[in-house]
Structure formats: C-alpha cells, structure tokens
C-alpha positions as CSV (number, residue, x, y, z in Angstrom):
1,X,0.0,0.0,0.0
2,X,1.3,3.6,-0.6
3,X,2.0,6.0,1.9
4,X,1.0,9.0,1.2
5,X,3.3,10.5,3.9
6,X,6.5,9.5,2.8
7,X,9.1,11.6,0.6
8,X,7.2,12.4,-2.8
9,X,10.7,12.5,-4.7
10,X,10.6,8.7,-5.4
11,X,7.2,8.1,-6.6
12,X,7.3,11.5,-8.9
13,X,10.9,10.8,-10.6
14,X,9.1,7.1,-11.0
15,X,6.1,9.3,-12.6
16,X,8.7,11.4,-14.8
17,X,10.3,8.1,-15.9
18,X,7.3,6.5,-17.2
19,X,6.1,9.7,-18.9
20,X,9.7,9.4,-20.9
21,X,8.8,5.9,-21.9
22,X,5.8,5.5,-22.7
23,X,5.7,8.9,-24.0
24,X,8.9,10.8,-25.9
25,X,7.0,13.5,-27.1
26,X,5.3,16.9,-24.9
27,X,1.9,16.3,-23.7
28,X,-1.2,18.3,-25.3
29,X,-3.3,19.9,-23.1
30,X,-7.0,20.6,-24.7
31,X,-9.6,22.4,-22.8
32,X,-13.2,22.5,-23.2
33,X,-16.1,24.6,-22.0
34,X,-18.1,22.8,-20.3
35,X,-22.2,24.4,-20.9
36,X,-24.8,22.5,-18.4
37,X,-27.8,24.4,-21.3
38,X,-26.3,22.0,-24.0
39,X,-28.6,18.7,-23.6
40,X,-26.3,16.7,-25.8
41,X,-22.9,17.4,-25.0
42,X,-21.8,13.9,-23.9
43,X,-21.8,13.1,-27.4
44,X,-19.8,16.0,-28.9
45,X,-17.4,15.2,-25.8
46,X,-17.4,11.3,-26.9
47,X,-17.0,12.6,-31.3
48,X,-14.2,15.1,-30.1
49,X,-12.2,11.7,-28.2
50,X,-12.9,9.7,-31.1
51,X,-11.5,12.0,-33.2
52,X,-8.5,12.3,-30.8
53,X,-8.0,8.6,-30.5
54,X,-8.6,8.2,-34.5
55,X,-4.9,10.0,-34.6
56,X,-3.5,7.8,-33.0
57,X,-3.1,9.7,-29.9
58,X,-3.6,8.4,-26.0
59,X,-5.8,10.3,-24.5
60,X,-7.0,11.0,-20.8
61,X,-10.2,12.3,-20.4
62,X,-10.5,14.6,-17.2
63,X,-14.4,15.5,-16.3
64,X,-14.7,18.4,-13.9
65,X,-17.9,19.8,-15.4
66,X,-20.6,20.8,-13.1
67,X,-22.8,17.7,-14.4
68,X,-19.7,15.1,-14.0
69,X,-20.0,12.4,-11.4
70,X,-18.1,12.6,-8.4
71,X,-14.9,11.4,-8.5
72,X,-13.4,8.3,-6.7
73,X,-12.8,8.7,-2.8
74,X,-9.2,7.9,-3.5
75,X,-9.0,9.8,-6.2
76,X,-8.7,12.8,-3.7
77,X,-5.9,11.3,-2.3
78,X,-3.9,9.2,-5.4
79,X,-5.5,11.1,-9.2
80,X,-4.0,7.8,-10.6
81,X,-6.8,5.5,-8.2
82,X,-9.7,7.3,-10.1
83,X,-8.4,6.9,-13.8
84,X,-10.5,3.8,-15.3
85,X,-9.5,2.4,-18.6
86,X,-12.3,2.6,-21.0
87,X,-10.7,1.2,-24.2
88,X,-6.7,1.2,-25.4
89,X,-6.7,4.7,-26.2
90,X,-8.5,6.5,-24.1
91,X,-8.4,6.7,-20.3
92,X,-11.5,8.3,-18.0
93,X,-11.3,10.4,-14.5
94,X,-14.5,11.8,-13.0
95,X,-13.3,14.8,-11.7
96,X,-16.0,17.4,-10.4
97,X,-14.5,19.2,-7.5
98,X,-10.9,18.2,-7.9
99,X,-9.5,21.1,-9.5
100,X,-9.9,23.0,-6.5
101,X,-8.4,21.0,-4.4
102,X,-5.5,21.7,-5.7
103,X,-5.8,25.5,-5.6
104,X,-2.4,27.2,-4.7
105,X,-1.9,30.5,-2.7
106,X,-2.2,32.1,-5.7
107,X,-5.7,30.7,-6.6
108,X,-4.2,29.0,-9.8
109,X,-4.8,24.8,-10.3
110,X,-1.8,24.9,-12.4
111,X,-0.7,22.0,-10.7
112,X,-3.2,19.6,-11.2
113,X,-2.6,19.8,-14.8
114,X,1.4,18.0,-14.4
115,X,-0.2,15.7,-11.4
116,X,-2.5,14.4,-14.1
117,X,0.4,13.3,-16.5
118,X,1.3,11.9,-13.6
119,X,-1.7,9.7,-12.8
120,X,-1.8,8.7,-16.5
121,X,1.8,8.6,-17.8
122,X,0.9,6.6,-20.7
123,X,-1.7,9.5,-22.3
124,X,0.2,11.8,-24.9
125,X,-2.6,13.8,-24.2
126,X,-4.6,15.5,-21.7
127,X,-8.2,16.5,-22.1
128,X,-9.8,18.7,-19.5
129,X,-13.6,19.9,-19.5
130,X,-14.3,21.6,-17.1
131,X,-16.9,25.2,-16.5
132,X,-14.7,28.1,-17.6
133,X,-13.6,29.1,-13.9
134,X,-11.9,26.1,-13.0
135,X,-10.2,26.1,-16.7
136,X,-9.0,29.5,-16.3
137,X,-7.3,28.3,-13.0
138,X,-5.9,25.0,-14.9
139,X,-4.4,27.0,-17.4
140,X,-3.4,30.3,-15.7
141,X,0.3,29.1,-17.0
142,X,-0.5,27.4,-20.6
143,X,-1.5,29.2,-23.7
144,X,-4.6,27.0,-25.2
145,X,-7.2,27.6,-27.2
146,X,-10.4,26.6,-25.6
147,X,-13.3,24.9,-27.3
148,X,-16.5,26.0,-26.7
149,X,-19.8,23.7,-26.7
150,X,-23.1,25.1,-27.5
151,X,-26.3,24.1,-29.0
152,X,-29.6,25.9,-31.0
153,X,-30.7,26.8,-27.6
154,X,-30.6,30.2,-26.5
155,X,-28.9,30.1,-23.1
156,X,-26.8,27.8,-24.4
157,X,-25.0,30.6,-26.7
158,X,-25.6,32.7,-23.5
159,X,-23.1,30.5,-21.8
160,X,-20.7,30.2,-24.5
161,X,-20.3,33.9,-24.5
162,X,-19.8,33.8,-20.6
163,X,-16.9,31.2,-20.5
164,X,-15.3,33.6,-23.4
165,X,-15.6,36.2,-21.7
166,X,-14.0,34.7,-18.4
167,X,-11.2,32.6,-20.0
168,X,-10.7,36.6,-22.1
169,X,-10.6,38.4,-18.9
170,X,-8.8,36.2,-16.8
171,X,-6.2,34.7,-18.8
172,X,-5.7,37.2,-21.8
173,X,-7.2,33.6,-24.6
174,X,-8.5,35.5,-27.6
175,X,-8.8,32.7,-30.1
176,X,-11.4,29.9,-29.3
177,X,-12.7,26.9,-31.6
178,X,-16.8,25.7,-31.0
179,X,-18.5,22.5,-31.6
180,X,-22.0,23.0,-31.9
181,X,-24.8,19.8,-31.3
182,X,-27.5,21.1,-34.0
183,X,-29.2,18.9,-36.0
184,X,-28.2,18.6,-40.1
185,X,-29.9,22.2,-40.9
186,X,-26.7,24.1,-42.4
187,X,-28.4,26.8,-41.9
188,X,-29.1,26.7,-38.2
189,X,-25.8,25.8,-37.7
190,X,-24.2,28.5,-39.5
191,X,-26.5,31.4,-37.7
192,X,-25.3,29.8,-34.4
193,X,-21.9,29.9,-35.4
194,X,-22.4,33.4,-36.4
195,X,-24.3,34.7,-33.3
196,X,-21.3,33.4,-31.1
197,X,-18.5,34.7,-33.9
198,X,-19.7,37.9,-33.8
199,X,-20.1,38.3,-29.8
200,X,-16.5,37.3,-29.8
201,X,-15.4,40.0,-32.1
202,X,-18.0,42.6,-31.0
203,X,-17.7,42.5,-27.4
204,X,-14.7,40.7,-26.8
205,X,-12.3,41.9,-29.5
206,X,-11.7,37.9,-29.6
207,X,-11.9,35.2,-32.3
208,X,-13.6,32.1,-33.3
209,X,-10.7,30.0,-34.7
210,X,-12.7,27.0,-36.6
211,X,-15.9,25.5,-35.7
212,X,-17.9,22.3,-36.5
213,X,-21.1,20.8,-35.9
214,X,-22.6,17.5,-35.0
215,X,-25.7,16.2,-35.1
216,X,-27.0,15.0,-31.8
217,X,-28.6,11.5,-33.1
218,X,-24.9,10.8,-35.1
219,X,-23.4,7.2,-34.1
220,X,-20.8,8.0,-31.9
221,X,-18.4,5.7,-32.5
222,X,-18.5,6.3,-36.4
223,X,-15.5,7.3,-38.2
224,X,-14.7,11.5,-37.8
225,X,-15.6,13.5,-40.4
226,X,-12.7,15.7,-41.9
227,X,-14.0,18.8,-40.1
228,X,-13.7,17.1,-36.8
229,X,-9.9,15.6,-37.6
230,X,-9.5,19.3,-38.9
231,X,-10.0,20.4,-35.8
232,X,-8.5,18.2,-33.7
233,X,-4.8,18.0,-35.4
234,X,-4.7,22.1,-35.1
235,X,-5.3,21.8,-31.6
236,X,-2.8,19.0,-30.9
237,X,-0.4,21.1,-33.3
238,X,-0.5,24.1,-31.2
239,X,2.6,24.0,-28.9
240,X,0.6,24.9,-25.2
241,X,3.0,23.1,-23.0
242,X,5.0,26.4,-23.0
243,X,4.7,28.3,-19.7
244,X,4.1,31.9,-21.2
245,X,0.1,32.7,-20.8
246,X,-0.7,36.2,-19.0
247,X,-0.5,37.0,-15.7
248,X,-4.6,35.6,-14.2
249,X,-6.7,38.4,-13.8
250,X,-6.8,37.3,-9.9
251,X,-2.9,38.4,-9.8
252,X,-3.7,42.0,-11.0
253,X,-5.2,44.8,-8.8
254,X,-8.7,45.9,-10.2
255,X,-9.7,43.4,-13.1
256,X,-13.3,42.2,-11.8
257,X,-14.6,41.0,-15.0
258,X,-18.1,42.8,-15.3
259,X,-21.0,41.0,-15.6
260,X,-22.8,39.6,-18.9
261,X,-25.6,41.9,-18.9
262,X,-23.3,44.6,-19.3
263,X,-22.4,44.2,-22.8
C-alpha cells in the first residue's frame, strides 16, 4: 500500500520516468467549455475523443464539469486511483471538484494539470472539461485555445459567451474553436456559429478560430468526419505546454470581469 506520507521524490521521478517511456513527445493539453444548457454534449465530448484517438493519440479524459459524477474517494488522495481504462486509447477520470483541491496560494490549479500526466503517464494527451472558472485556474500558465460547446438553444450561446468572456478576462485567450450539437440544418448551424462569432469579435475583441457541428442523433463511435480531424490536429499542433500565458486576472489589482448583462 502507498504511503501518502512518505518523501514524494521517489514516486514523482518514477512518474517522470514512465512519462519518458511511454511517452517521448510533450503532452497536449485541450480544454473544453463545459455548458450545463447544451442537452447533448456527452456526445460532442465522446466525437471530439474519437477523433483524438482516430490520430492515434492516448488520451486521458478529465471530467470536472458541473454535471460530471463525483470522482473516486481515493482519487482525492492518489488522481491515478480514479483513472479507469475505457478502451486502449483513451483513459477516463470523474473529476467534479478536484481542480480545486488543488488551488495554490495564488488561486491558480496549475498543478493539477502535471499531477494528471502523472496519474496517467501513458496519455500523450490531456483532455480537461471543465466550467470556464476552474479552466482559467488550470491553465493560468498554458496558452490554449479553448473549445467551446453550445447548441440551437438560446442560453446555451448565453453560456458560451460567458466562458469567453472569463477565459478573455482572466487569462488574456483571444482565439477559441466551437463544436456545436445542432441537427443537419446548415443553416441553423451557420447562424449559431455566427451569433457566437460575432459576440466574440464585438464585445470581446476575440476570435472564433474553426468550428464544427454534430448532429446529436450521429453514431458515436463512427469514423470522424474531416471537419472534426481538422480540428483536432490544429489543436494537438498548437505548442501549449509552454509556460508563457498572461499574468490571471486574480494576480492583478482591479480586473473584476463585469457582468454579462453589461455588454
């Protein structure tokens, strides 16, 4: 049995060792948006990990949305006691709550993001979803480009715009990419995509990078469609592991972020 008193240095140079093995290249780091108003976003969660594992990437899947389930007892304790191994590729931690738990004085999470590579050395990539709070304490160190999830449902793009406007205020993330769960319209998809577009720009002075859309009743364990591989290699291309992201809004004096209704 572990003790979880004794001298961490053993157990995380054992950690660092296996992440050189099993995985020679940097982690990727992908945060999404979690949005409690978008009814289907399980499956744009379980396309966007197909997707990952279709390019032939290891992925570990960290919940921490406000709907997730609550993570194992030991997991508070050991991350690595709470990951369960849902297929070859792709690894699975409930994790509502956790990030705060491992709030520093500083009120970032940073830390939770290298004790997860830790828990799952064998993942060449971390996925994190998570409401827009706890991401911009995750990633007060990383420069990412969040995905947003939304849906044909007017709080739904309500929220979206929220969780840009936090991860914009807090961490200085002007670029953003958005899956969408609208049925095969084109054309309700595309005035969704443009309602949140132009919010970003308008309001924000921020961008929507690339977006895609799925339709809620697709198989979700059918092959990708090139928008969604399109999407997923620029976000594993981007180089986030680099520690050079604005200072949080929490570390500068007078940066409340005002509220919604004010734009």
């Amino acid at each position: 049995m572990r003790d979880f008193y004794a001298s961490r240095s053993a157990p995380l140079d054992q950690a660092d060792g296996l992440r050189k093995l099993f995985n020679p290249t940097r982690t990727r780091y992908i945060a999404v948006a979690s949005n409690p108003h978008v009814a289907f976003a399980t499956v744009l969660i379980e396309r966007l990990t197909t997707a990952i594992a279709a390019s032939g990437r290891k992925l570990l899947l960290v919940d921490a949305a406000e709907t997730a389930p609550e993570p194992h007892e030991l997991a508070l304790l050991d991350l690595a006691a709470g990951v369960e191994q849902l297929s070859p590729q792709i690894a699975y931690l409930a994790a509502r709550g956790l990030p705060l738990r491992h709030v520093d004085t500083r009120g970032s999470c940073a830390g939770m993001l290298t004790a997860l590579s830790d828990a799952a050395p064998q993942a060449d990539v971390v996925l994190v979803h998570a409401g827009a709070s706890e991401l911009s304490r995750l990633f007060s160190h990383r420069v990412v480009r969040p995905i947003l999830l939304a849906a044909d449902f007017a709080p739904s793009v309500t929220h979206a715009y929220a969780a840009m406007k936090v991860l914009a205020g807090r961490n200085g993330l002007m670029a953003f990419d958005l899956m969408l769960a609208v049925g095969p319209q084109r054309l309700r998809r595309q005035h969704v995509a443009r309602q949140i577009s132009q919010c970003a720009d308008s309001f924000l002075g921020a961008a929507v990078h690339d977006w895609i859309a799925v339709d809620p009743a697709c198989d979700v364990a059918e092959a990708p469609e090139a928008a969604l591989m399109r999407l997923v290699r620029q976000q594993l291309a981007d180089d986030n592991t680099a520690p050079e992201a604005p200072v949080p809004a929490w570390h500068r004096h007078g940066t409340a972020a005002a509220s919604l209704s004010a734009n």
